[in-house]
Steps between C-alpha positions, in 0.01 A plus 500: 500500500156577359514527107473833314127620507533597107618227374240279728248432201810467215658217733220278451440602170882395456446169676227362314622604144290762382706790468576620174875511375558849592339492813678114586842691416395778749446282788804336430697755533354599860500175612887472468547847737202375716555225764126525659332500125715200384386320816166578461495423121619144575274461752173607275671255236499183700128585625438517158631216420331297762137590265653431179436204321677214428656544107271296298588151373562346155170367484326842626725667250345269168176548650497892492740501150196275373217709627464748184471153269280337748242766633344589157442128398332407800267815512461405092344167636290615786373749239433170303336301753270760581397563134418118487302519817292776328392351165389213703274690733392665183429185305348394790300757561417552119375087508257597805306823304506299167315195779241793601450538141376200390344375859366862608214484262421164515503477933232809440278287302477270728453697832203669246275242410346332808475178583216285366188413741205337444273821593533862446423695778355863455670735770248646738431832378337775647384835428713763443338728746541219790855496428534912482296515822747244676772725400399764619371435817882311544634809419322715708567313808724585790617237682728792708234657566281170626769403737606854670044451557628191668770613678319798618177264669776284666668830681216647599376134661851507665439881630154389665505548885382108525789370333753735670372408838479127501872501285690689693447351750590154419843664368631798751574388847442773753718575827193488694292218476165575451550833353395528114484805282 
């Protein structure tokens, strides 16, 4: 006998406990006038009960009961820790600029002066003008333009008759032999 379709949703409500009083009371009632819902009822409860978990033991029990003491004192010490890890990086780091400091100016001195030698040599210097004419004679080549003059002496060596007669040749082969283009 199937259940009644109404009460369908109420019966497993009913069997896993979360009905409200009024509601539980309800149920109740119908289930002692209803042979198919009680059946059904007992049948959602030991499904139900199959997924439910074990009740916790003693030592699970102190563990949660001891969770409001213990939570806030460990995240008090990680909170700790961390602080400690950051004066030392900033100690540390502090140490290193006050290094730069006192080394920076003294390491520039040094890369400054040169090196002693036994002769001073007077860079090669040339005119102004030499130099400005370099420049722009640099800047007013075109290398693109040099290499498309290339590029276009090679193609039109490749689109000579000579060269297209004596290669092609040597690379088509021809059905009949003796024939050429």
């Amino acid at each position: 006998m199937a259940p009644c379709q109404d009460q369908d949703e109420l019966l497993t409500l009913f069997a896993a406990g979360a009905l409200e009083p009024e509601e539980e009371a309800r149920v109740r009632a119908h289930l002692d006038a209803c042979a198919a819902c009680r059946s059904e009822a007992e049948a959602n409860h030991e499904v139900l009960g199959l997924a439910a978990l074990p009740p916790p033991s003693a030592r699970e029990q102190a563990v949660m009961a001891a969770l409001p003491r213990t939570t806030p004192g460990a995240w008090r010490g990680a909170q700790v820790q961390q602080a400690a890890r950051m004066r030392t990086a900033g100690a540390l780091m502090a140490a290193a600029a006050v290094v730069l400091l006192v080394l920076g100016p003294v390491m520039q001195r040094r890369a400054a002066t040169p090196p002693p030698s036994t002769a001073q040599v007077e860079p090669a210097t040339r005119p102004p003008e030499e130099d400005a004419f370099t420049l722009e004679q640099w800047a007013l080549a075109d290398p693109l333009a040099d290499a498309l003059d290339l590029a276009e002496a090679d193609l039109e060596e490749l689109e000579s008759d000579e060269f297209l007669d004596s290669e092609l040749d040597d690379v088509f082969v021809y059905p009949n032999p003796g024939e050429s283009l």
